[in-house]
C-alpha positions as CSV (number, residue, x, y, z in Angstrom):
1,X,-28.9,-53.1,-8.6
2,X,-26.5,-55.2,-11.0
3,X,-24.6,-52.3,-13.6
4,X,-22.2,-53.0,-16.6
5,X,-18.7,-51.8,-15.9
6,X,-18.0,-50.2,-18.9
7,X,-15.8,-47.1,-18.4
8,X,-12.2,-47.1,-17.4
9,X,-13.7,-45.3,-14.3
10,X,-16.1,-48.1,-13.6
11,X,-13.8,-50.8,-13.8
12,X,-11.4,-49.0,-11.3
13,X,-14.1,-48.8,-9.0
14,X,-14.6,-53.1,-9.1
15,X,-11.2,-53.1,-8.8
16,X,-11.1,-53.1,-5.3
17,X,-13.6,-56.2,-4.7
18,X,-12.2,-58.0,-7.6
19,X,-8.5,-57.6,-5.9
20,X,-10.2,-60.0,-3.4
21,X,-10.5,-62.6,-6.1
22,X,-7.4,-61.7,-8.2
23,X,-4.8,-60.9,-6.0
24,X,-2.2,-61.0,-8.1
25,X,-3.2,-58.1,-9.9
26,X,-2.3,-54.2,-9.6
27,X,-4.9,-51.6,-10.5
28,X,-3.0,-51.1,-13.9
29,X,-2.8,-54.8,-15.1
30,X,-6.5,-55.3,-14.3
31,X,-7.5,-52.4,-16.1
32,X,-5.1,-53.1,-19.1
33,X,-6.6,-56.9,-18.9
34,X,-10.1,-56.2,-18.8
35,X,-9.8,-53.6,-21.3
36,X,-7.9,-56.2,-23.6
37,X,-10.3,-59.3,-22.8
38,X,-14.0,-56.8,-23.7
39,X,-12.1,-55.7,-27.2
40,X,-10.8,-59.5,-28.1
41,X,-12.9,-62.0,-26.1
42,X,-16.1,-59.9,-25.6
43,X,-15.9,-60.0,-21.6
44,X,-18.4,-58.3,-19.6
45,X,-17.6,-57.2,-16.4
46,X,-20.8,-56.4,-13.8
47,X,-21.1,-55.4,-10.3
48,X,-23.8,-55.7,-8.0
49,X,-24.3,-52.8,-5.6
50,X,-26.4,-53.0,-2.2
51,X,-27.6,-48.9,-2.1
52,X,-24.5,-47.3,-3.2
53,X,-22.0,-50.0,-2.1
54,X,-20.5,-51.7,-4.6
55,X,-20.4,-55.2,-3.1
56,X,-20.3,-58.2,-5.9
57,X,-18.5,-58.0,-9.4
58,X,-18.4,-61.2,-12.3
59,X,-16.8,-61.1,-15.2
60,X,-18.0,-63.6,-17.8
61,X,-17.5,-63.8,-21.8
62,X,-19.4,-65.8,-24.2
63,X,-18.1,-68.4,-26.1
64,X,-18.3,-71.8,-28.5
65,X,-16.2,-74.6,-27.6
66,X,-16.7,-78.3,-29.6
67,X,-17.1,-79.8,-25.7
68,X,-20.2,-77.0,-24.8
69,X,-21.5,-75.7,-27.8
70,X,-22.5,-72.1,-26.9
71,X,-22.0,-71.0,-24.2
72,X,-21.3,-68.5,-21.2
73,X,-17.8,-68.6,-19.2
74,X,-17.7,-66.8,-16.0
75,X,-13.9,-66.3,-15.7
76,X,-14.9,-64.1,-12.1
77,X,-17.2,-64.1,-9.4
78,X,-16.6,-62.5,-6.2
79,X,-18.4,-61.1,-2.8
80,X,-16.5,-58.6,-1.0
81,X,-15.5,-60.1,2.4
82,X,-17.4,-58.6,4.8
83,X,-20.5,-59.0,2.8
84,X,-20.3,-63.1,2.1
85,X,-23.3,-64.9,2.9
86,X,-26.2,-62.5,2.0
87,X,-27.1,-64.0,-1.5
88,X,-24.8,-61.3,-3.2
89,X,-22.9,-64.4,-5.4
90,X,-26.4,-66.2,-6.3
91,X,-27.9,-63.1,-7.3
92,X,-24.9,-62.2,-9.8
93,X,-24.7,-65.9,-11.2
94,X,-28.1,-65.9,-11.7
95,X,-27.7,-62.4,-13.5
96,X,-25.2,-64.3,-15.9
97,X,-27.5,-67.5,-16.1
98,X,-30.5,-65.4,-17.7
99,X,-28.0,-63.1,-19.3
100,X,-27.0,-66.6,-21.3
101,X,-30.8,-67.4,-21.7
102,X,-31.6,-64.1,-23.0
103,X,-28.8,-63.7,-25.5
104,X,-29.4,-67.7,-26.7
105,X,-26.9,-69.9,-25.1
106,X,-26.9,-73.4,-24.0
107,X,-25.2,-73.3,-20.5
108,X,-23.3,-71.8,-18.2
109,X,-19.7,-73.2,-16.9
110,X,-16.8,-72.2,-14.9
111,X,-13.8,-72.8,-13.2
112,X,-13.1,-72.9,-9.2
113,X,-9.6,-73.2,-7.5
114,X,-9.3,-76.9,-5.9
115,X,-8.5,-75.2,-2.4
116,X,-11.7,-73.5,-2.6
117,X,-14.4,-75.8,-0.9
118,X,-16.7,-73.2,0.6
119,X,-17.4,-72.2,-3.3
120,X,-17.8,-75.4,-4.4
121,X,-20.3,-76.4,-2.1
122,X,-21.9,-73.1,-3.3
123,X,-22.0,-74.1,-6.7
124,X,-23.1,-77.4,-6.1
125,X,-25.9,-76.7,-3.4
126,X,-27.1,-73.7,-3.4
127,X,-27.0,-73.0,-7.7
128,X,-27.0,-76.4,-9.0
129,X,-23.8,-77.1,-11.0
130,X,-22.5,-80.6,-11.4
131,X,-18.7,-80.3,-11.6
132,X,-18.1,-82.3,-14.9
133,X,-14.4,-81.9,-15.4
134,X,-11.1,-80.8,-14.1
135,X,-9.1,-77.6,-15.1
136,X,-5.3,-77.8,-16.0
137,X,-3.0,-75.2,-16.4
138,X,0.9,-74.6,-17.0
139,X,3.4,-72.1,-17.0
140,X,5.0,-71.4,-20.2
141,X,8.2,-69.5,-20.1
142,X,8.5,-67.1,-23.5
């Protein structure tokens, strides 16, 4: 079963897979965040639960950039450890891919850390991405 987080209560419960993915955050900063990103950016945040085990979560936002056109950004994706390898992350990308379909955008796209090769080869292989650019980021000090 794949549910919207949408109370403050739901959210805390992804929290714990997400943490696996973003572990940089505390509970209160990923609430705070995901709160701030659904209000502004209109992020979704859904988790994918095997009986009553929450087990998967993605959090993606729609969007129109010049380069895409319209289309969906999944800004997370993640299987809790102990439950890699059972389809859990192709069932929640292909949520977001007809998700896009269904609400009428063009694509899908999304960003993987460089050390992350096991992904890649996921996204490549197993759903069918073509990696078509590079990310950059910097630090800017207020």
């Amino acid at each position: 079963m794949i549910k919207e987080m949408r109370t403050k209560e739901q959210r805390r419960e992804a929290f714990q897979v997400m943490q696996e993915l973003r572990k940089h955050l505390d509970e209160k900063t990923y609430l705070d965040l995901v709160e701030e990103a659904h209000l502004k950016d209109m992020y979704r945040l859904y988790a994918l639960y095997d009986g009553d085990e929450l087990v998967a979560v993605t959090g993606f936002k729609p969007m129109i950039t010049l380069y895409y056109g319209r289309f969906v950004w999944v800004c997370d994706l993640v299987t809790s450890e102990q439950h890699r390898s059972k389809g859990y992350g192709e069932k929640l990308l292909t949520f977001v891919e007809n998700w896009a379909v269904e609400n009428g955008y063009q694509s899908v796209a999304l960003s993987s850390g460089v050390q992350k090769k096991q992904a890649h080869r996921f996204y490549k292989e197993k759903m069918s991405y073509d990696q078509v650019s590079f990310v950059f980021k910097k630090g800017l000090t207020p």
